[in-house]
C-alpha positions in Angstrom: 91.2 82.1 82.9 90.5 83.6 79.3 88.3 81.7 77.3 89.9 79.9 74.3 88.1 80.2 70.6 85.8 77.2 71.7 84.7 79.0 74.9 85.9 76.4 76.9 88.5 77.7 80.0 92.3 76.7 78.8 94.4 74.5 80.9 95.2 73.9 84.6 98.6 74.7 83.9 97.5 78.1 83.0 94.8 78.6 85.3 97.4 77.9 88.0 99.6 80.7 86.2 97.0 83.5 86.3 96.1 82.7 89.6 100.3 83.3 90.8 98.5 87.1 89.0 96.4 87.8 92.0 99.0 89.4 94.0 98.3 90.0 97.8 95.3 87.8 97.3 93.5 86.3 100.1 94.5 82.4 100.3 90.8 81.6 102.1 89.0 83.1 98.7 88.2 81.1 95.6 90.7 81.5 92.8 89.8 83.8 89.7 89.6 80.8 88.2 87.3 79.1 90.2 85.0 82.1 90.3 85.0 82.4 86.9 84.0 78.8 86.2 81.1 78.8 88.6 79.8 82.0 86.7 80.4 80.4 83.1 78.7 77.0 84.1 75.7 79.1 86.1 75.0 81.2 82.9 73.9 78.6 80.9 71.1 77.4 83.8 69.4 80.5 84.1 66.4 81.5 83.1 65.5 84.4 84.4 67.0 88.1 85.7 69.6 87.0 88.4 72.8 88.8 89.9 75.3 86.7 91.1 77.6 88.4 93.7 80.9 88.1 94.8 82.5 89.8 98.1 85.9 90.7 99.2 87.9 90.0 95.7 90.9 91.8 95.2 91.5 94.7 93.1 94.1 92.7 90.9 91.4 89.3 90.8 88.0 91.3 90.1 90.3 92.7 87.0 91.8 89.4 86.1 87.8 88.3 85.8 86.1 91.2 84.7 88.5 91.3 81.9 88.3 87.3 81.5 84.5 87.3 81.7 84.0 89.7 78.9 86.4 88.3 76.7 84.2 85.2 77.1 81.6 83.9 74.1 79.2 82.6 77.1 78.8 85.9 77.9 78.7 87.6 74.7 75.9 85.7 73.7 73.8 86.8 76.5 72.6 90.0 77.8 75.1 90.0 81.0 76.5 93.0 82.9 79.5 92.7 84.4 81.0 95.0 86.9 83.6 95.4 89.3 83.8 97.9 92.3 87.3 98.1 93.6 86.0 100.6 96.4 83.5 97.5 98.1 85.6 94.5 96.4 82.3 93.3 95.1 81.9 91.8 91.4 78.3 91.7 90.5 77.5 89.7 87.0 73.6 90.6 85.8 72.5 88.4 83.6 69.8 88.7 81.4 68.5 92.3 82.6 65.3 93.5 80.6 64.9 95.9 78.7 63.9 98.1 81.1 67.6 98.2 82.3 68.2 100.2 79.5 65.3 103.1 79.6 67.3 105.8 80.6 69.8 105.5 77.9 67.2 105.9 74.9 65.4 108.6 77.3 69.3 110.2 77.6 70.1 109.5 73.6 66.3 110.5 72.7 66.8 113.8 75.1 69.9 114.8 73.9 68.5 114.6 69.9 65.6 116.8 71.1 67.8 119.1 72.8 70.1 119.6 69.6 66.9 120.0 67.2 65.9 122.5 69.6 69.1 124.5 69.8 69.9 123.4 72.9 73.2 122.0 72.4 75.1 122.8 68.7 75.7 120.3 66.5 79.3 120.1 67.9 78.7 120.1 71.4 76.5 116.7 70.5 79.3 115.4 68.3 81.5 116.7 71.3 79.9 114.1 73.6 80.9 110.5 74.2 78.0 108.1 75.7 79.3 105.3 77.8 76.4 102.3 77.8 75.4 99.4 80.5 74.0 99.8 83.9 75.8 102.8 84.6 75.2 105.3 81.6 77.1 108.3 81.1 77.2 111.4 78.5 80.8 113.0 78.8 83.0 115.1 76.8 84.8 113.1 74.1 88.4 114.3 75.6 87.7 113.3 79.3 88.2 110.7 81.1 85.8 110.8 83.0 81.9 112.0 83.0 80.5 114.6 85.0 76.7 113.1 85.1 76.4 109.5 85.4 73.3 107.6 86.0 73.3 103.8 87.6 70.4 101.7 87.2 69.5 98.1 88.7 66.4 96.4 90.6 65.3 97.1 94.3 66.9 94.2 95.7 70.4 95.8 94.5 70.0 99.3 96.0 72.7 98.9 98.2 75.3 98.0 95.7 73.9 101.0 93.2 74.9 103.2 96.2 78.4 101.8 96.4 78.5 101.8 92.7 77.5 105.9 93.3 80.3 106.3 96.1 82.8 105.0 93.5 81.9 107.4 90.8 81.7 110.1 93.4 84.8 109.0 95.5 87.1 107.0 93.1 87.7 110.4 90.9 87.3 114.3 91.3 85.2 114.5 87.8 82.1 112.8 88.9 79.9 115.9 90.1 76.6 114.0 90.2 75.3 110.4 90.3 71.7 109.2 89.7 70.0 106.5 90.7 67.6 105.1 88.9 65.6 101.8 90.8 63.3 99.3 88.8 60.9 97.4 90.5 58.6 94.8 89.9 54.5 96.1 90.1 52.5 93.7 91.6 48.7 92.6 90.4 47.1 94.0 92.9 49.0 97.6 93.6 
């Protein structure tokens, strides 16, 4: 399923032996490696911001194509989001999310330079944090594992998954104190 140097997905023969990976997978679902192809041959088609979705992949399958997926040049060279939730068994790939996507990290990064200029925070308690980046932004301290705040963005449409995506911060660990949602819509002409 990993992408060889000219992007292109390797052999049957090993596509057949990755698949033999998805242990306890569901026989009626698409391969990883059929998933994955659809995504790598829709990516090139679209034009605009689009979220293809996946339902009821295994744990062991949405890693095999996360991790396949993101080692792959047809996704490097776009602006895609990739993201797994073991908790619904839904893969989500966003491709080509605007800029506004990213707001609340440079409000967050922004924030958190005022905050230090300010006295807020010491210059080691900023050097102290780590920022995750993507859809689901994070500050956390560099030597956990885990954040305490995290903030999950996406458009209206996807509200549901940002809510599963905030049941697996909360649920999936006992760091995760607090989740925010942030929910971009479109504004229409005549609003």
């Amino acid at each position: 399923m990993i992408a060889s140097s000219a992007g292109a997905p390797q052999s049957p023969a090993v596509a057949h032996h990755l698949r033999s990976l998805g242990v306890g997978s569901d026989p009626s679902q698409p391969s990883p490696q059929k998933i994955f192809n659809e995504i790598i041959h829709k990516i090139p088609t679209i034009q605009k911001f689009t979220e293809i979705i996946y339902e009821n992949i295994s744990p062991s399958d949405g890693a095999l194509i996360c991790q396949s997926l993101e080692a792959s040049e047809h996704v490097e060279r776009r602006n895609i989001r990739v993201n797994f939730n073991a908790f619904t068994r839904t893969l989500r790939i966003r491709i080509m999310p605007t800029e506004l996507h990213d707001a609340h990290q440079r409000w967050a990064i922004d924030a958190l330079v005022e905050w230090t200029q300010d006295g807020l925070l010491s210059r080691e308690e900023q050097r102290a944090l780590d920022a995750g980046v993507g859809t689901n932004f994070f500050f956390r301290a560099d030597t956990d594992d885990f954040p305490s705040i995290v903030m999950e963005s996406g458009w209206s449409e996807s509200l549901p998954y940002l809510r599963a995506d905030k049941d697996l911060w909360i649920k999936g660990n006992n760091f995760v104190q607090l989740v925010i949602l942030l929910k971009c819509i479109t504004s229409l002409e005549d609003e």
